[in-house]
C-alpha positions as CSV (number, residue, x, y, z in Angstrom):
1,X,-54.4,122.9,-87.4
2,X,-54.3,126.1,-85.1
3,X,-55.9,129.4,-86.2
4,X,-52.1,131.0,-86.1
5,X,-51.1,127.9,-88.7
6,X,-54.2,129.0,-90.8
7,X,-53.3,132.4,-91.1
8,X,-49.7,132.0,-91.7
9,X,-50.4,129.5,-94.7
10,X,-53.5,132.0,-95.6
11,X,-51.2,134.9,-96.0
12,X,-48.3,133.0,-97.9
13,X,-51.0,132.1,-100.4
14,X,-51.5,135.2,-101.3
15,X,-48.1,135.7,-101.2
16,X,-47.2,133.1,-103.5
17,X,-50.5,132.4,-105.1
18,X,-48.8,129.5,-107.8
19,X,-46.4,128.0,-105.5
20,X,-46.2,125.9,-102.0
21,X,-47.6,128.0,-98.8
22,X,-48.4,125.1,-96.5
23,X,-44.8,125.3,-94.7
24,X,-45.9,127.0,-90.9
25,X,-42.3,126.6,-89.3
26,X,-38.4,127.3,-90.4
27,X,-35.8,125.3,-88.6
28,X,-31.6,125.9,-89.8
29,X,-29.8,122.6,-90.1
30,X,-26.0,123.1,-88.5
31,X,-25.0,119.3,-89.3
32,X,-24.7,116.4,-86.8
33,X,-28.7,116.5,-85.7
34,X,-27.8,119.8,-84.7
35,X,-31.0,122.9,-85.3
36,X,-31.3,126.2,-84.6
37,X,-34.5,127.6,-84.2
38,X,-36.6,130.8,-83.2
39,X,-39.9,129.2,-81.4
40,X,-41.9,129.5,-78.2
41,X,-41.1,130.6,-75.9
42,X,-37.2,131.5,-76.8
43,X,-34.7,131.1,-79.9
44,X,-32.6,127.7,-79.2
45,X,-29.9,125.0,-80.4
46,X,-31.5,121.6,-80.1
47,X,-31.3,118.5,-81.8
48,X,-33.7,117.7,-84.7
49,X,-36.2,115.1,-83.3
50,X,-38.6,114.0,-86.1
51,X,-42.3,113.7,-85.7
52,X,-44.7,110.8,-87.3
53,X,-47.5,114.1,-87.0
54,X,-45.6,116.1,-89.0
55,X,-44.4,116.7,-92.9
56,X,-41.1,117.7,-93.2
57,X,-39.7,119.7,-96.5
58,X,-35.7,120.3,-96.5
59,X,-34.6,123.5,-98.8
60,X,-30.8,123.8,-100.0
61,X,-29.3,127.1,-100.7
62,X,-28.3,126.7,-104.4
63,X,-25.9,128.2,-106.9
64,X,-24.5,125.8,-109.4
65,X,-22.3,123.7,-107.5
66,X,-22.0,125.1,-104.5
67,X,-21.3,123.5,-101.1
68,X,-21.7,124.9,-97.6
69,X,-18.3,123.8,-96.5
70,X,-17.4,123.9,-92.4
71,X,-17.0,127.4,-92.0
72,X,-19.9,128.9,-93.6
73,X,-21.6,126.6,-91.2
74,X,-19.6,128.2,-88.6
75,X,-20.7,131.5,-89.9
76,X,-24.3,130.2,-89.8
77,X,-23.7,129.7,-85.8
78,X,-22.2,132.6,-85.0
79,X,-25.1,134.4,-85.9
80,X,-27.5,132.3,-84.6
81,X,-25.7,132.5,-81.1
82,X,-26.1,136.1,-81.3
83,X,-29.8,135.6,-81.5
84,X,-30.0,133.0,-78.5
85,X,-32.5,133.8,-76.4
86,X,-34.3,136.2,-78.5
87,X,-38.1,136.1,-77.7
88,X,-40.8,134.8,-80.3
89,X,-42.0,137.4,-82.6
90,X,-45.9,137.6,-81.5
91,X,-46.6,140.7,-83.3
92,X,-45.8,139.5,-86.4
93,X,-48.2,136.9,-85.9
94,X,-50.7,139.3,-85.3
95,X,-49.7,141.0,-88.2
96,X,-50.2,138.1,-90.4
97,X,-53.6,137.6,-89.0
98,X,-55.0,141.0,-89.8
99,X,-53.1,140.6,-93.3
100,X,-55.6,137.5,-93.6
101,X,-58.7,139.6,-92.3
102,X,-57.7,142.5,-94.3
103,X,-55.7,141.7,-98.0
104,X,-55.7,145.4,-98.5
105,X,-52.5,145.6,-95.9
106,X,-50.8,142.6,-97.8
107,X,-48.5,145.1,-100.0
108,X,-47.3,147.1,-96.9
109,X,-43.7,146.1,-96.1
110,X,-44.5,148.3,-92.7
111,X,-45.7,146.1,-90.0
112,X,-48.5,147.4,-87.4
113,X,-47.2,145.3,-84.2
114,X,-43.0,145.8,-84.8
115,X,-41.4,144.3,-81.8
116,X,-38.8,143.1,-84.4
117,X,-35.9,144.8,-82.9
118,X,-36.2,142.6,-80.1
119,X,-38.0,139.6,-81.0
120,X,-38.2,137.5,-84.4
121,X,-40.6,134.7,-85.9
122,X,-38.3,131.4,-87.2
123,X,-38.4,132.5,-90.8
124,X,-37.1,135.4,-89.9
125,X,-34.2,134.1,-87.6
126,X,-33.7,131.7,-90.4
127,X,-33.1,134.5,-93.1
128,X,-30.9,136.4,-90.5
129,X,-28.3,133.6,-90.0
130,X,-28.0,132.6,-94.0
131,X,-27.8,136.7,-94.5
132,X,-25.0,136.6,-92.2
133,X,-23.2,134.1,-93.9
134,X,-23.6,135.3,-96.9
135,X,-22.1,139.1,-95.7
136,X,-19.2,137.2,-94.6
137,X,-18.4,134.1,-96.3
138,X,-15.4,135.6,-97.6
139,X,-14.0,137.4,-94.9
140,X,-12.3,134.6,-93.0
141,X,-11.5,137.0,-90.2
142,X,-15.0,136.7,-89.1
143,X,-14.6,133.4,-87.8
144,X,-11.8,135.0,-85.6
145,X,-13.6,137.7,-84.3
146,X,-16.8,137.7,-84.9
147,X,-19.1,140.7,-85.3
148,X,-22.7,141.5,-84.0
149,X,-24.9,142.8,-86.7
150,X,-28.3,144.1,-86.0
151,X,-30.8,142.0,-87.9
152,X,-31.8,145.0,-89.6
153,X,-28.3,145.3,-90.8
154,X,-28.2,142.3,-92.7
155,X,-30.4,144.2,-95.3
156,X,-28.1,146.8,-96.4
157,X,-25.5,145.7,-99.1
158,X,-22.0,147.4,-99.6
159,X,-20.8,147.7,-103.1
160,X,-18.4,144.6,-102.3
161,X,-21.4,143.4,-101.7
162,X,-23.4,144.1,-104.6
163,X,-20.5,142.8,-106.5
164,X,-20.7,139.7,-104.6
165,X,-24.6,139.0,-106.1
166,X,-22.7,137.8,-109.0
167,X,-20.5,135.3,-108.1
168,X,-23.2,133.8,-105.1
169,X,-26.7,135.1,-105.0
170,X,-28.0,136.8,-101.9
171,X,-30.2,134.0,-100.1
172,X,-34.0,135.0,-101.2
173,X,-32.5,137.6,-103.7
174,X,-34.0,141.4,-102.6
175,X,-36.1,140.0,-100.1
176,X,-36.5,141.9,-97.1
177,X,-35.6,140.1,-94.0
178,X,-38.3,141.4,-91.5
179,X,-40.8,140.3,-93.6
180,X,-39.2,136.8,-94.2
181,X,-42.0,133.9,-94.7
182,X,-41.9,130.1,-94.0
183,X,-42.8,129.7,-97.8
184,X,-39.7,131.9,-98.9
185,X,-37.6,129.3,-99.1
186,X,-40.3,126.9,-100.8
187,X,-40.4,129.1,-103.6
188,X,-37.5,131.5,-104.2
189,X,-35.0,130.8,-106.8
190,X,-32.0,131.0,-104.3
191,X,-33.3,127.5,-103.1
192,X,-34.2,123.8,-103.7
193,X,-36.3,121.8,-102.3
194,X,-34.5,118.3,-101.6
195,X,-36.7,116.4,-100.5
196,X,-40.0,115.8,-98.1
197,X,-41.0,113.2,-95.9
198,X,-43.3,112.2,-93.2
């Protein structure tokens, strides 16, 4: 395990001191094999290729019967295209690190190294995409003409919006997507885990 896995399972500890902190990467599963993902050196589509050296946990958005249905998957991908070649988040890394050597900066929302305007970590990216959808699940038009939306944007909720929280919680509930971990979407209500294997 690399120093940069250590730190990022170090800091979701103390994020989520009673729940699961090992996960170290995010991945968004578009159906068909198909991932999106933010990693080094550039965010990507692939296809999901499965590893005997690694432990794999799947998470579900959940809200009492709900179903992603084809086009919030094709909401999903929209915004993931828009992040397509968007460079790996390194400063947030280095954020995380000095979180580990120094708790006291733990609470601070504010990040020291913020290149995330330009660049993301997965979790992030992840976070991004589901935010997306969930701005514009019900505006069908979007999958006509879709819109960019700064990441930061995602953040901001209209009172349709807000109204919205009722009928289909916001993915990770108030959680502010810049600061998005990889153990998130272990722990958060908005999300269960369905299964894990090797």
């Amino acid at each position: 395990m690399s120093w940069v896995e250590r730190s990022i399972q170090g800091y979701q500890k103390r994020k989520w001191p009673h729940g699961e902190y090992r996960p170290t990467h995010t991945q968004l599963y578009l159906g068909g094999g198909e991932i999106f993902e933010i990693t080094f050196p550039k965010a990507r589509f692939t296809q999901l290729r499965l590893s005997n050296k690694i432990c794999y946990t799947i998470h579900r958005y959940t809200h009492g019967d709900f179903a992603f249905q084809p086009q919030d998957i094709d909401l999903m991908r929209i915004a993931a295209k828009q992040l397509l070649g968007r460079e790996y988040d390194y400063g947030q890394l280095l954020d995380i690190l000095l979180k580990q050597l120094f708790p006291t900066f733990i609470r601070q929302e504010r990040r020291i190294f913020d290149f995330g305007k330009k660049r993301m970590v997965c979790s992030v990216g992840v976070h991004y995409c589901l935010l997306y959808w969930w701005k514009n699940w019900w505006r069908p038009e979007v999958l006509r003409t879709p819109k960019a939306v700064t990441p930061m944007a995602v953040d901001f909720q209209t009172p349709d919006e807000q109204r919205l929280q009722v009928e289909l919680p916001r993915p990770l509930g108030k959680q502010y997507v810049e600061v998005t971990c990889c153990a998130d979407f272990s722990n958060h209500e908005t999300f269960n885990t369905v299964g894990s294997f090797l």
